[in-house]
Steps between C-alpha positions, in 0.01 A plus 500: 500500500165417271273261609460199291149333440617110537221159473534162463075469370469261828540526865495139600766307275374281259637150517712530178704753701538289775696219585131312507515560146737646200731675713483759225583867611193721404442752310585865634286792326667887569317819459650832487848352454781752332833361610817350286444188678314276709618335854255260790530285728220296695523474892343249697432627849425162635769262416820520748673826516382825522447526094504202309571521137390251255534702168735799370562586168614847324605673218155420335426721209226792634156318332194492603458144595820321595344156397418186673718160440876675545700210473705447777881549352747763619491742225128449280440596179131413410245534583671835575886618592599484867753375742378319832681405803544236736139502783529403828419142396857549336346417153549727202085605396174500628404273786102540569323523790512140716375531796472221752163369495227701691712814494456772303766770390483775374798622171580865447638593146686843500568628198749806445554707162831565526715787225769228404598150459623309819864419524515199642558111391234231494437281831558815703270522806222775590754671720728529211230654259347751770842619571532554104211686501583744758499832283294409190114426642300748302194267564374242722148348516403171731209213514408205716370167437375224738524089438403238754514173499 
């Protein structure tokens, strides 16, 4: 598997990304990407449950920035083509960090290039689209980023 070069050009969220702010989901820069498409999912570590999943979306086209603002609709198409599923807030889109007040968390985005399109309908759940993947990572690359409140 190659190693993909992933940044978000922050570590601590800034409040548009946040529910303190915009709630927009940022934007994602790639280096060294070379796959058909593009999958991630973020993981909060310290919300209840072992990995806590606020954002997943896939079959994004392989660019070099997927870009920030992604509307949060089942199947997007602008500001760029994807399909996103249903977080563990059970809301379709991105859900920023919202931490409770004098916490701070910490978001992990993992990004996989992957040497197809996923399979698999809108609203389905990070389960669902890891077990799709099974097979087709040619690429996977991971950051972190901190908010507190």
């Amino acid at each position: 598997m190659e190693r993909l070069t992933v940044s978000l050009g922050f570590a601590e969220f800034p409040p548009d990304h946040t529910c303190d702010g915009g709630n927009r989901s940022p934007a994602i820069t790639l280096k060294g990407l070379s796959a058909v498409s593009v999958a991630l999912y973020v993981t909060n570590p310290f919300m209840p449950g072992c990995s806590f999943c606020p954002w997943l979306i896939w079959n994004l086209p392989p660019l070099p920035v997927i870009p920030a603002g992604i509307p949060a609709d089942p199947v997007v198409t602008a500001p760029v083509s994807a399909v996103q599923g249903e977080n563990d807030y059970g809301t379709i889109g991105y859900t920023g960090p919202c931490p409770p007040q004098g916490a701070t968390h910490r978001y992990q985005f993992r990004v996989y290039g992957l040497d197809t399109l996923l399979d698999i309908p809108p609203g389905s759940r990070v389960h669902d689209m890891v077990n799709a993947m099974r097979g087709h990572i040619i690429q996977f690359g991971t950051t972190i980023a901190m908010y507190r409140r």
